[in-house]
N, C-alpha and C positions, 0 to 999 in steps of 0.2 A: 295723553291721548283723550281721557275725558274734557281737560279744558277745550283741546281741538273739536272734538267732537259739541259740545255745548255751545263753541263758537259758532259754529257752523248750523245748528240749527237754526239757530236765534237769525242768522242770513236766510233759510230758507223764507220764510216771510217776515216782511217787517211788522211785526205787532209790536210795538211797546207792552214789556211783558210786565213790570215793575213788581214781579211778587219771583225772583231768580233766588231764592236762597239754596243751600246742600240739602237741604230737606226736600225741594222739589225739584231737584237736578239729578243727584248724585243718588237718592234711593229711588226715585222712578227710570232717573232718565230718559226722561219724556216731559218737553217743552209743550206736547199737542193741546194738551190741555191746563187753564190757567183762570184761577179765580181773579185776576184783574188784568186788563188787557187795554188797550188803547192802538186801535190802529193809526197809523201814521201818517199826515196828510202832506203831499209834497207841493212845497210854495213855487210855479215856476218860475217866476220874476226871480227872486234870491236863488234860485237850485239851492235849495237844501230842505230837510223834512222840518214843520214847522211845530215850535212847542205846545202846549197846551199847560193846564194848570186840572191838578189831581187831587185837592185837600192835603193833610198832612199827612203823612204814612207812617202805619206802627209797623211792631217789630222792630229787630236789633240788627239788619241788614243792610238796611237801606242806604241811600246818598244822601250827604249833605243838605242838597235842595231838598230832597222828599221831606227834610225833616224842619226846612224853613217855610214851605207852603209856597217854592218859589213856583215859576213855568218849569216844565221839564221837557229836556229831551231825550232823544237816545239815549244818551248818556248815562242814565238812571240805573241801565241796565251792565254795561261797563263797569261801574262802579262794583254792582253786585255780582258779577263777577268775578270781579279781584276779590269779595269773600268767600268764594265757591274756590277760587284757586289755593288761596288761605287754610282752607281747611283743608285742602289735599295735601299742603307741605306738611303742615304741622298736625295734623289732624285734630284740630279744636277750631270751634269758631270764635269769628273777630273778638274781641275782651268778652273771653269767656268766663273770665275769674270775678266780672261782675254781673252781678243778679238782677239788676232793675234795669229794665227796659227804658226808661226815663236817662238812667243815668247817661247810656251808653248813647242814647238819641244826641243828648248834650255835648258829649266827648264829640264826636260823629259831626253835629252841627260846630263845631266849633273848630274842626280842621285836625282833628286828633285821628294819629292812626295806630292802628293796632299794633302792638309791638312783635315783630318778626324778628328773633334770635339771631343776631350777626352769623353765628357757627355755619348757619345751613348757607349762606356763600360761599362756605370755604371746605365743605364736605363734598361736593359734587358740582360740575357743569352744572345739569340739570337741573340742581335747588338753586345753586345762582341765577340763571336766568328766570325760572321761576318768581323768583323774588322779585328782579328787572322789571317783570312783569306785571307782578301782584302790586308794587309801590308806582306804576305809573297809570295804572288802571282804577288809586287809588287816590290822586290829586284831586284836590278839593273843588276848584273851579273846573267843570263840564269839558269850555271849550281849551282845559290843557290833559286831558283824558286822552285817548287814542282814540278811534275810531272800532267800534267791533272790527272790522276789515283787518286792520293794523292789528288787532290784538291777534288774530288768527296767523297772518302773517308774519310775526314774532313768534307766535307759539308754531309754527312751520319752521321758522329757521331755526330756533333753538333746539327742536327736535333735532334736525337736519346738521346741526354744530356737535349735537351730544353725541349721533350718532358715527361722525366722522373721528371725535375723540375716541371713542369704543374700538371704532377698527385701528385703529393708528396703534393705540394700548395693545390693540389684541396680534397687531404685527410686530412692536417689537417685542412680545413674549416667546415668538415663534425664532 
């Protein structure tokens, strides 16, 4: 429910938020306020929001382009959401076991992802699709990302799937 919930803010208005990590999610929960923001300008020839370029971005959260100085788009934010979901499964954030912010920029630019323990697929629905989730929301190129929309959307039905497993469980115990 907080990924749902996190999804769903980040629709209330399109800001490019590009600063989503659990530190500003999960203990305030509250997207309203944001030390980097970029509103979203919509191109109407292309219909689609148009990139912009942001310098390089620190910290240990970020997306691939934030950490090549590419254009960005939405997608910046996607990406860092699959770390905020990351750390709900497992409750550690992305390569937590390394210490330098440099190193993990590199892993991070170079298409490397955080390693997610096979087990939690096989422990519950709910961490399975989680994972589903967290690994597509975590592809390197922007435009094979999902769309926020889509990830909300996913995290609706997998809700919606865990929950129909739960009753079915809980009929034939009756």
């Amino acid at each position: 429910m907080i990924s749902i919930g996190t999804c769903e803010k980040i629709l209330l208005l399109w800001v490019q938020r590009m600063n989503i990590s659990s530190i500003n999610v999960i203990v305030s929960l509250s997207l309203g306020s944001h030390q980097r923001a970029e509103f979203m300008l919509w191109d109407e020839e292309e219909e689609e929001y148009c990139s912009y370029r942001e310098g390089f971005g620190a910290g240990n959260w970020r997306s691939p382009e934030e950490y090549h100085d590419e254009y960005l788009t939405e997608q910046v934010d996607v990406f860092s959401l699959g770390n905020n979901m990351y750390g709900l499964l497992t409750g550690s954030m992305v390569f937590y076991e390394i210490e330098s912010y440099g190193e993990i920029q590199d892993l991070v630019g170079d298409g490397e992802k955080a390693y997610i323990d096979p087990r939690y697929k096989e422990r519950s629905l709910a961490e399975a699709k989680l994972v589903e989730i967290i690994n597509q929301c975590h592809e390197y190129y922007p435009e094979d990302r999902p769309s926020i929309f889509e990830v909300v959307d996913m995290l609706w039905q997998a809700l919606e799937e865990v929950n129909e497993a739960m009753d079915k469980d809980k009929n034939n115990e009756i």
